[in-house]
MARMI-669623 format. One record per residue (C-alpha): residue number from 1; x, y, z. Coordinates in nm, 3 decimals, always signed. Example, Ala and Ser with C-alpha at 12.3 -4.5 7.8 and 13.67 -1.06 7.14 Angstrom:
> 1, +1.230, -0.450, +0.780
> 2, +1.367, -0.106, +0.714
# end
This chain:
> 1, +2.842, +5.977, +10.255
> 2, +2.546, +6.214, +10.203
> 3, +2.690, +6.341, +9.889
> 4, +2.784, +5.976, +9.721
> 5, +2.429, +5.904, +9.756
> 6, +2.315, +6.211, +9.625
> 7, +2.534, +6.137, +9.319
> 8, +2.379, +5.810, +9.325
> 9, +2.053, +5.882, +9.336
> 10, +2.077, +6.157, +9.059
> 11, +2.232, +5.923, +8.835
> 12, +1.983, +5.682, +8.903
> 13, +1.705, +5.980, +8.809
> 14, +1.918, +6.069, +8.489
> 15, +1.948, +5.694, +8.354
> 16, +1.561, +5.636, +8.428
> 17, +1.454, +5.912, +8.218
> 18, +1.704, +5.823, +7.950
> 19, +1.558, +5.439, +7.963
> 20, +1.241, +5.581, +7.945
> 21, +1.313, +5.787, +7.642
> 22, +1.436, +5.516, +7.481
> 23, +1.139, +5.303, +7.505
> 24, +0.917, +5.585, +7.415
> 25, +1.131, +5.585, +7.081
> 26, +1.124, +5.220, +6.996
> 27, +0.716, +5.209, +7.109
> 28, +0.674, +5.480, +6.866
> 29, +0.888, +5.325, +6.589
> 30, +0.777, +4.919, +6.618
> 31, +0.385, +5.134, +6.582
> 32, +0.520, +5.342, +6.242
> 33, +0.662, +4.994, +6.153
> 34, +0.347, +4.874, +6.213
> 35, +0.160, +5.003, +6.002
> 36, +0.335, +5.055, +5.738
> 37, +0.395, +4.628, +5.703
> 38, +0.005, +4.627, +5.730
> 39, -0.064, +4.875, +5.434
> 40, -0.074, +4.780, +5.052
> 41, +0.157, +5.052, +4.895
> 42, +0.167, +4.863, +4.579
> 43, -0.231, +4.888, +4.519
> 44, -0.195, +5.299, +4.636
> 45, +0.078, +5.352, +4.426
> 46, -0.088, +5.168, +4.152
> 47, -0.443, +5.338, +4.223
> 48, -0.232, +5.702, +4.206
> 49, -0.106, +5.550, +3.867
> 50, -0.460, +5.469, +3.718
> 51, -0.593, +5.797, +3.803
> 52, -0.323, +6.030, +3.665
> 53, -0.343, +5.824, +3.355
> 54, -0.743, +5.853, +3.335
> 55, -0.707, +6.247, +3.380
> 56, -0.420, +6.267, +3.121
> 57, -0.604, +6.111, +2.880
> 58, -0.954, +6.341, +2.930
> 59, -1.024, +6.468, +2.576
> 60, -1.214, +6.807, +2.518
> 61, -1.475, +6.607, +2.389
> 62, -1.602, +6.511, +2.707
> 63, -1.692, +6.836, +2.893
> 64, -1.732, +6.850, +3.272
> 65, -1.937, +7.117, +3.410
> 66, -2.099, +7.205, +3.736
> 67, -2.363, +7.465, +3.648
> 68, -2.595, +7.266, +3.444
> 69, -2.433, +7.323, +3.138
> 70, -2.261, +7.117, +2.856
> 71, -2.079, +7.138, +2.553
> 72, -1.851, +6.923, +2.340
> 73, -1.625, +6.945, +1.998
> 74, -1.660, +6.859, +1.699
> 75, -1.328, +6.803, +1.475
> 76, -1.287, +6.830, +1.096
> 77, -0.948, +6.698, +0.869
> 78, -0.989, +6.804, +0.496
> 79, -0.746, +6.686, +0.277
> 80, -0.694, +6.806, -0.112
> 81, -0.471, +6.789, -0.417
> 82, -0.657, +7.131, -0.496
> 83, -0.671, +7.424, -0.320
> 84, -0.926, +7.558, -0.479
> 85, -1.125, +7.330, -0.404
> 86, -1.452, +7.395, -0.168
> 87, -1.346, +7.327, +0.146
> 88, -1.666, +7.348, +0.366
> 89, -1.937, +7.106, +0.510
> 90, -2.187, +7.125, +0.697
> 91, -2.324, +6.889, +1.016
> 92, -2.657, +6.853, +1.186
> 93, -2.728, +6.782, +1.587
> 94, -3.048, +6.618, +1.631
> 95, -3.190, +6.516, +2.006
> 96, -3.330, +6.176, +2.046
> 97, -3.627, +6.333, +2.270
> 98, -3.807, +6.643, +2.124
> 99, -3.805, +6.790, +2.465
> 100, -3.400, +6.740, +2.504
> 101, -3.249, +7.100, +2.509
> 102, -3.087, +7.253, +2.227
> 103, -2.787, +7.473, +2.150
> 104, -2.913, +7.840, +2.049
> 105, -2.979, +7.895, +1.705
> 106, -3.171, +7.551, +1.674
> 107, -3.464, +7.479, +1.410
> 108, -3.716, +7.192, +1.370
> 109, -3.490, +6.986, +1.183
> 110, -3.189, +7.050, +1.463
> 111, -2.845, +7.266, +1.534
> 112, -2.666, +7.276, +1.195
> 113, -2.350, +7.431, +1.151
> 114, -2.009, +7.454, +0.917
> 115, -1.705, +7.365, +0.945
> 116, -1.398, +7.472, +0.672
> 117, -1.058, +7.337, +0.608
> 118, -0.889, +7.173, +0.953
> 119, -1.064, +7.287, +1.220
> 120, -1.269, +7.237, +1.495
> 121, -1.552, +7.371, +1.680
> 122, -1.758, +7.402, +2.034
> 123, -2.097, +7.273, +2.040
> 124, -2.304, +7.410, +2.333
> 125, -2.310, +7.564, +2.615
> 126, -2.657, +7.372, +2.623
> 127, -2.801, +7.415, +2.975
> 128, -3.033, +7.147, +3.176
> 129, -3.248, +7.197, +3.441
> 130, -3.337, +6.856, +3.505
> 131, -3.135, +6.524, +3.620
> 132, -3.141, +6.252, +3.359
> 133, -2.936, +6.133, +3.046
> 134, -3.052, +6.338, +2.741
> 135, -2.913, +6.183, +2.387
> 136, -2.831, +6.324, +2.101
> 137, -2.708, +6.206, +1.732
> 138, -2.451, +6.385, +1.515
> 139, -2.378, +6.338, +1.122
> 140, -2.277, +6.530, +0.827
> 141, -2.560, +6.652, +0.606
> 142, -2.470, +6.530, +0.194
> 143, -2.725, +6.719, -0.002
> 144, -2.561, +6.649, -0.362
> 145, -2.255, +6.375, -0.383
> 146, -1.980, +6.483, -0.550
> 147, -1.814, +6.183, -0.685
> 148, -1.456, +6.404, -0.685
> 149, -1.541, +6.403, -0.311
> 150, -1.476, +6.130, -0.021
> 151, -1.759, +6.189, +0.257
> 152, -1.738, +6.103, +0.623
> 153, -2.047, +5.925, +0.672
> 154, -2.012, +5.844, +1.004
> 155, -2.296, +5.879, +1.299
> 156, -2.177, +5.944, +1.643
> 157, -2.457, +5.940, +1.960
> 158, -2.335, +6.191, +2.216
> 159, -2.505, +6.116, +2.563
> 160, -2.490, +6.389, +2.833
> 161, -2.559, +6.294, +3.191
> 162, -2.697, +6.555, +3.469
> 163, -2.709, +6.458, +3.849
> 164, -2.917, +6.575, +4.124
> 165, -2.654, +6.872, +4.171
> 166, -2.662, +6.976, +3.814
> 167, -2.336, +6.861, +3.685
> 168, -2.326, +6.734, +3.360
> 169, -2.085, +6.488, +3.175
> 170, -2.038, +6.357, +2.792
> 171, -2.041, +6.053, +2.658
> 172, -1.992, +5.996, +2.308
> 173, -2.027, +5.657, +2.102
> 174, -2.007, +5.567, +1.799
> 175, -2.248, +5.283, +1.512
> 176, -2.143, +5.005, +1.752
> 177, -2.179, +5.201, +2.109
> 178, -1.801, +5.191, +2.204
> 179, -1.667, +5.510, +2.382
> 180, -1.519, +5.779, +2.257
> 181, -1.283, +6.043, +2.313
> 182, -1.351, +6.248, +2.021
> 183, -1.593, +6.336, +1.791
> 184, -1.399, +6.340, +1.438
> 185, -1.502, +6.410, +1.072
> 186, -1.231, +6.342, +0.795
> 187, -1.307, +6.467, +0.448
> 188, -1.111, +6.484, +0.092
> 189, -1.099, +6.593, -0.226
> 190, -0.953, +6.430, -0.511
> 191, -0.897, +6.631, -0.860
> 192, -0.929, +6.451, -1.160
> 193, -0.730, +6.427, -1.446
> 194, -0.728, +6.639, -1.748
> 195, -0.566, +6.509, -2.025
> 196, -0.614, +6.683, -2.390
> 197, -0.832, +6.466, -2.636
> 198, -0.695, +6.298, -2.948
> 199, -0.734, +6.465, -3.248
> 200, -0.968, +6.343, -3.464
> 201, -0.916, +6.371, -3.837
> 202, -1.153, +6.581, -4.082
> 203, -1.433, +6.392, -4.251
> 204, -1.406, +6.399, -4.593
> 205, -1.606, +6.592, -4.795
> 206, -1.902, +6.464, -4.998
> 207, -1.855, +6.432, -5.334
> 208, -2.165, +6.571, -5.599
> 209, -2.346, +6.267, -5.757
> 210, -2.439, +6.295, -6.063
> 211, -2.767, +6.432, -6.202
> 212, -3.016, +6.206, -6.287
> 213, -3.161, +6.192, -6.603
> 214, -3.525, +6.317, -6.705
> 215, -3.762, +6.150, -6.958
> 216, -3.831, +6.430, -7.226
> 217, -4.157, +6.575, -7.177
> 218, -4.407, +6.494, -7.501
> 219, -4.596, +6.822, -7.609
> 220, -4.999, +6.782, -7.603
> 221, -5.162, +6.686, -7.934
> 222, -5.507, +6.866, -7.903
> 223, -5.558, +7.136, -7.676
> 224, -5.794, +7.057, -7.391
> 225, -6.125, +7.156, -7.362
> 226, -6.351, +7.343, -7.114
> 227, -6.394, +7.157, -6.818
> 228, -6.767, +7.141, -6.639
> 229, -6.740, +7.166, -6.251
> 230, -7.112, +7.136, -6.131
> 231, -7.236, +7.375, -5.844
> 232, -7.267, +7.171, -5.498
> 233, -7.681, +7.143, -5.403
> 234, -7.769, +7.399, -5.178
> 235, -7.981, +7.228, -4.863
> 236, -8.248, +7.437, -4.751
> 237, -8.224, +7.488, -4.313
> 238, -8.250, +7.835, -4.291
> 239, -8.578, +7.839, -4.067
> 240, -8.717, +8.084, -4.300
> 241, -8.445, +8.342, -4.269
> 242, -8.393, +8.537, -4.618
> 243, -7.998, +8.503, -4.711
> 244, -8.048, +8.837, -4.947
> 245, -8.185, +8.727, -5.274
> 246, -8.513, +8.704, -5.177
> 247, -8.595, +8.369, -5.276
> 248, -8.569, +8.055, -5.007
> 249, -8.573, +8.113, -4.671
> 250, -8.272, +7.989, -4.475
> 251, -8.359, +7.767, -4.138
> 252, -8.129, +7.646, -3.911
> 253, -7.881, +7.953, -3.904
> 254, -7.878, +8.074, -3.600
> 255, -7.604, +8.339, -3.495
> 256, -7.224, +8.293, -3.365
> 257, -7.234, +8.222, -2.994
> 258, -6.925, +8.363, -2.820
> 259, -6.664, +8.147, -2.772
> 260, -6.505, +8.096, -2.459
> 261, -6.133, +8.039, -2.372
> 262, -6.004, +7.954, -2.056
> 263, -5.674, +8.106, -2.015
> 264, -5.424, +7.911, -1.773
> 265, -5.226, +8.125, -1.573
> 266, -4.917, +7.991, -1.419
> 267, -4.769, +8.160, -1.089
> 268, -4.426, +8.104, -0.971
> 269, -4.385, +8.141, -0.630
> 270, -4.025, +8.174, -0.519
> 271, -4.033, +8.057, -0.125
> 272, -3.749, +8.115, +0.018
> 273, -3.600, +7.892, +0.320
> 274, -3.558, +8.027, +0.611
> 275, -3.482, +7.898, +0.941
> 276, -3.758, +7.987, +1.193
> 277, -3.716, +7.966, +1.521
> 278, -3.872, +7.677, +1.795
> 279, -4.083, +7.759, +2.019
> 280, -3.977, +7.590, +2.348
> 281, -3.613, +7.706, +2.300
> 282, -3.496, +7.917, +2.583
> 283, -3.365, +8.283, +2.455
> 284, -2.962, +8.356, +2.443
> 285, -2.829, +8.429, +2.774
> 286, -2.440, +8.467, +2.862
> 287, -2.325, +8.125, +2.986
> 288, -1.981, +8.022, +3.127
> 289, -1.766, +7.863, +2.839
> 290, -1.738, +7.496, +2.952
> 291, -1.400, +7.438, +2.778
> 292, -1.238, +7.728, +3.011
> 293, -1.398, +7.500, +3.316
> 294, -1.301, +7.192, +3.222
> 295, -0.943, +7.312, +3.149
> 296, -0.910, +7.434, +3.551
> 297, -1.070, +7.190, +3.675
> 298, -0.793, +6.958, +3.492
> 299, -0.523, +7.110, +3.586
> 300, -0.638, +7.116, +3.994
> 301, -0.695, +6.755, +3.999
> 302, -0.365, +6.686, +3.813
> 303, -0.187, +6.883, +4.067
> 304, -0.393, +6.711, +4.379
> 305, -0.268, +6.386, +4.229
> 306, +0.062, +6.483, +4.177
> 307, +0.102, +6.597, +4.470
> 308, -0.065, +6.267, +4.671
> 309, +0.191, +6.080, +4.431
> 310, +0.495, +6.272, +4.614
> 311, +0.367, +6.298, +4.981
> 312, +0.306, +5.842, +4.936
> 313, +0.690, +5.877, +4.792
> 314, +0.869, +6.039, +5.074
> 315, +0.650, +5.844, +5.338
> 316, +0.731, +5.539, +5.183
> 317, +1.109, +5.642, +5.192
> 318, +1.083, +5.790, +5.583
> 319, +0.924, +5.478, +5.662
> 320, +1.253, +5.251, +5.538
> 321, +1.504, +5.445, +5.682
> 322, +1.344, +5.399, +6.005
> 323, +1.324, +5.046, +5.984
> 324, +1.716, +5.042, +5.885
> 325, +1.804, +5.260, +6.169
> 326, +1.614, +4.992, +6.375
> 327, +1.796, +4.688, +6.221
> 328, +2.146, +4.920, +6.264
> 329, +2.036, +4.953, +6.679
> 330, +1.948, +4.598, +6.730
# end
């Protein structure tokens, strides 16, 4: 009797825990299921979808930096029907604000540089020390039009923000203020065409007109007689100077003053241009390349949202197997 009621009893013991394992499991599972009914997955997944597009689409042009630095590029297209053609034109950064930081190598009139065929180059770094927005403009310096030539006349205003901890971020607009993702200059160069001229006959050739006729020349009848020139009247203004003969004085004479002459000399100077440095800039120290930053600091938050992407996947996926185990059980 003892031992059928020990039986009992342990049985009793084993089915409690087992009951109470089983309502451990469904608390746990109706709280998973939960919240997961009471969480928009649609507006994370479509957040995730936003953000991976946003950082997919981050051009070079806008340069993110976190040591008070900025840069961003500037792109050239050339396009020819000869190659030996120039292929090289120049641009000009000019800040808004005097005081607005400049790239080294800066002048009065702003940062100009070249640019040759296809290619594209790094403006900067340009470092702040200062929060604020700082705004520049951008264009292509035309000294002399060439009318072979088809010039990008464009004017882009590149706006670089700086926070409170120094990091800095581009914006660039164009004539009407919309954003940007790239700063782009597209040039070309038409040849023209050489065609050989007609040819143009010979003029003819003058012919000689005829000699004209002269009247015959009558010989003189008489020959002429001596001709009496009278002697001009001499006016007396010497002043009582003798001329040599002895006779009248001569008043009036008085002797040859030197003559002046003022002799114009003309002085080419030959000034050549230089570019002379600003005071105010700040001298050339080593600075981090921003386009090596902004490139890591792409691919980490690519990654990090990859990886939230997959993590939201497989929870999302737990989650409904769960909840079908649940409907199987019931």
């Amino acid at each position: 009797m003892k031992k059928t009621l020990k039986r009992l009893s342990a049985a009793n013991t084993e089915n409690r825990k087992q009951n109470a394992g089983s309502v451990k499991r469904n608390c746990e599972n109706v709280g998973i299921s939960g919240l997961l009914s009471g969480f928009h997955w649609s507006k994370l997944l479509i957040f995730v979808t936003v953000l991976l597009v946003v950082l997919m689409t981050l051009t070079p042009a806008a340069v993110l930096a976190a040591d008070g630095s900025a840069g961003f590029t500037v792109e050239q297209t050339y396009s020819t029907s000869d190659s030996t053609a120039a292929a090289t034109f120049t641009y000009r950064l000019k800040p808004l604000d005097p005081e607005n930081p400049m790239p080294l190598g800066s002048t009065i009139d702003g940062y100009t540089f070249r640019i040759t065929g296809n290619a594209s180059v790094l403006i900067g770094p340009i470092y702040y020390s200062k929060t604020g927005m700082y705004v520049y403009t951008i264009n292509q310096v035309i000294a002399a039009s060439n009318q072979n030539y088809s010039y990008d006349r464009r004017v882009y205003t590149v706006e670089i923000h700086v926070d409170e901890s120094l990091n800095t971020f581009v914006i660039v607009k164009n004539e009407s203020g919309n954003k940007l993702g790239a700063i782009e200059f597209s040039n070309s160069y038409n040849a023209p065409d050489i065609t050989d001229p007609p040819d143009t006959p010979d003029p003819p050739k003058p012919t000689d007109p005829e000699k004209p006729t002269e009247p015959p020349v009558k010989p003189p009848t008489d020959p002429p007689g001596p001709i009496d020139i009278p002697e001009p009247p001499v006016t007396n203004t010497n002043n009582g100077t003798d001329i040599g003969d002895g006779s009248t004085p001569v008043t009036g004479l008085n002797p040859a003053a030197p003559v002046e002459q003022e002799n114009e000399v003309g002085i080419d100077i030959d000034i050549e241009n230089t570019d002379m440095p600003v005071s105010g800039l700040r001298p050339a120290t080593d600075g981090p390349k921003t386009g090596d930053d902004s490139n890591t600091l792409f691919d980490i938050i690519l990654f990090g949202a990859g990886g939230l992407l997959t993590v939201t996947a497989i929870v999302v996926l737990l989650a409904s197997r769960k909840r079908n185990k649940l409907g199987v059980r019931s």
